[in-house]
C-alpha positions in Angstrom: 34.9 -21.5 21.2 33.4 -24.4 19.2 31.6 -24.3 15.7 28.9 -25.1 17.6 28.7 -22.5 20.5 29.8 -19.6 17.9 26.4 -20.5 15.5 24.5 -20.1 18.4 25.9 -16.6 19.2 25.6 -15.3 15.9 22.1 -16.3 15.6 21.2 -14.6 19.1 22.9 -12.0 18.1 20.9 -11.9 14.9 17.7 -12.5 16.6 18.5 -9.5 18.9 19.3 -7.3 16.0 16.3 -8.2 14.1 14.1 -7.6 17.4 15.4 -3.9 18.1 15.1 -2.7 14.6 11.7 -3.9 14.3 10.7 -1.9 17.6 13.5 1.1 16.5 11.7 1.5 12.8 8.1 0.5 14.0 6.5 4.3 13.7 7.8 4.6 10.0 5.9 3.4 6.9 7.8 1.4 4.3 9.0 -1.9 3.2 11.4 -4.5 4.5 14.5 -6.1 2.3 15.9 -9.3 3.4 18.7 -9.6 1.3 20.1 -13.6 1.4 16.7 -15.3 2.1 18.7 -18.7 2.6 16.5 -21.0 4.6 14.1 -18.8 5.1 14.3 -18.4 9.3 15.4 -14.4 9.3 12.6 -14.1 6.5 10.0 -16.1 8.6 10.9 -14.3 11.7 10.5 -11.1 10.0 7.2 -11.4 8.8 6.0 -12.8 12.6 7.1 -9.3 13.8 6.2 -7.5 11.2 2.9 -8.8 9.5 1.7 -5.7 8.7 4.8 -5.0 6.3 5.2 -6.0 2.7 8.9 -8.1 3.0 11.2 -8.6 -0.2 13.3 -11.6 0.0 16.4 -11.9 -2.4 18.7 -14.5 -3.1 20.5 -16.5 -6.0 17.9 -19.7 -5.6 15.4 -20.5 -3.5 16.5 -23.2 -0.6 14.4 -21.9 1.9 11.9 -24.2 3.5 8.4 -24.0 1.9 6.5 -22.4 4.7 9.2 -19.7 4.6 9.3 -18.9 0.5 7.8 -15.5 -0.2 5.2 -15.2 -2.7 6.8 -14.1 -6.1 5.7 -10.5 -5.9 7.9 -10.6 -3.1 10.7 -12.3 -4.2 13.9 -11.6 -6.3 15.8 -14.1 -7.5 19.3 -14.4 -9.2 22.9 -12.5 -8.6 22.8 -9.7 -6.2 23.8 -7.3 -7.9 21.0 -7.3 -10.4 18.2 -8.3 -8.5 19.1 -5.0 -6.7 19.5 -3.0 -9.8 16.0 -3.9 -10.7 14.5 -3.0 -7.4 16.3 0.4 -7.2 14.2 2.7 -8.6 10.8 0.3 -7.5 11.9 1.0 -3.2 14.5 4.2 -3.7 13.6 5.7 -0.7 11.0 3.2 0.9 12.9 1.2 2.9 12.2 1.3 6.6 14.7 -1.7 7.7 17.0 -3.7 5.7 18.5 -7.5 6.6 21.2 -8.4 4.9 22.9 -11.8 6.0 24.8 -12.7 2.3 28.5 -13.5 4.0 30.3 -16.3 2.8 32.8 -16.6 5.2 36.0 -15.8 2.7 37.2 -12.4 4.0 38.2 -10.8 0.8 34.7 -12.0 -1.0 32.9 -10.3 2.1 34.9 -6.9 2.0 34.3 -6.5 -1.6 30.7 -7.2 -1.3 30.3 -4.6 1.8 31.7 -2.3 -0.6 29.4 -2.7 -3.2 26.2 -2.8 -0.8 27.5 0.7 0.8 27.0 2.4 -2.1 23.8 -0.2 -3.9 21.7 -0.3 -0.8 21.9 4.4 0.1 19.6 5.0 -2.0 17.2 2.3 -0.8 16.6 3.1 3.1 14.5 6.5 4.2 15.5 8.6 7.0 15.9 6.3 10.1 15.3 3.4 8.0 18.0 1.0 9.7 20.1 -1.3 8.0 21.3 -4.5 10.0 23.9 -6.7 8.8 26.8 -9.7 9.2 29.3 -7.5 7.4 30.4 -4.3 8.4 29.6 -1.9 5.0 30.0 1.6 5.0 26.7 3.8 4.2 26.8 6.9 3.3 24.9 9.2 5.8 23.5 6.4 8.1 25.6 6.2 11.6 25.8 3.6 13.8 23.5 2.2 16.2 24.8 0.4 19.3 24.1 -2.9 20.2 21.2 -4.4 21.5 22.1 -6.2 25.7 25.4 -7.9 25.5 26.3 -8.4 22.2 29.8 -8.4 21.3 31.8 -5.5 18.8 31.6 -6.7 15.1 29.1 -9.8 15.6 26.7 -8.0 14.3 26.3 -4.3 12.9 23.2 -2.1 12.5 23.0 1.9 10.8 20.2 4.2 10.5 19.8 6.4 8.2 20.2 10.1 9.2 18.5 13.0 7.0 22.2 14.1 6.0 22.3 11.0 3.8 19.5 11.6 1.9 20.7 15.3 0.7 
């Protein structure tokens, strides 16, 4: 498969994701984290689905294009790890869906940050808030959701939170 064509899956993939957690988490109230704002497309696409929804953004800079840079009540900006130390306690327990898309595409860099998001982002996500990613991280009471039409195993992963994981 070519560069090209495997892009183009991943963002379908993404797009299905994004669409099917947004129907899936549509009865709850909370907020929305979008962890890796990048260019700003999951962000944008996010807030067209979800208008009614206040949406955090995070990321180290902002690169995004300027019709798709939060506001800066709604935007965290610096290492990951402390942007989502300071949120903690402001969205412990709020979160209705959670996007993060913060691969880097070195193996070892991505397993060791799945690890750390498994145990950062529990605390974050309400019961059957979902949690969609580009890495597979382990979450502490959340099980797996299946796959939205046709998407292949480990192109994509999504969890929601069961009431077991918020004991």
């Amino acid at each position: 498969m070519s560069r090209l064509d495997s892009v183009i899956r991943r963002l379908q993939a993404q797009r299905e994701c994004l669409d099917y957690a947004v129907g899936k988490v549509k009865p709850l109230t909370g907020v929305v984290l979008e962890l890796g704002l990048g260019n700003g497309r999951t962000f944008d696409h996010l807030r067209t689905r979800m208008p009614e929804r206040d949406i955090y953004a995070f990321d180290r800079q902002v690169a995004a294009h300027p019709s798709c840079i939060p506001d800066d009540g709604h935007l965290f900006l610096g290492e990951i790890k402390s942007t989502l130390k300071q949120a903690a306690e402001r969205f412990s327990g709020q979160c209705v869906l959670i996007h993060s898309d913060i691969g880097t595409g070195v193996e070892e860099d991505n397993r060791r940050m799945a690890k750390y998001l498994g145990a950062a982002l529990q605390p974050f996500l309400k019961q059957g808030g979902i949690l969609i990613s580009d890495q597979r991280i382990e979450l502490a009471g959340a099980v797996p959701l299946p796959l939205p039409g046709g998407i292949e195993d480990n192109r994509y992963f999504l969890l929601k939170m069961t009431a077991e994981g918020l004991l």
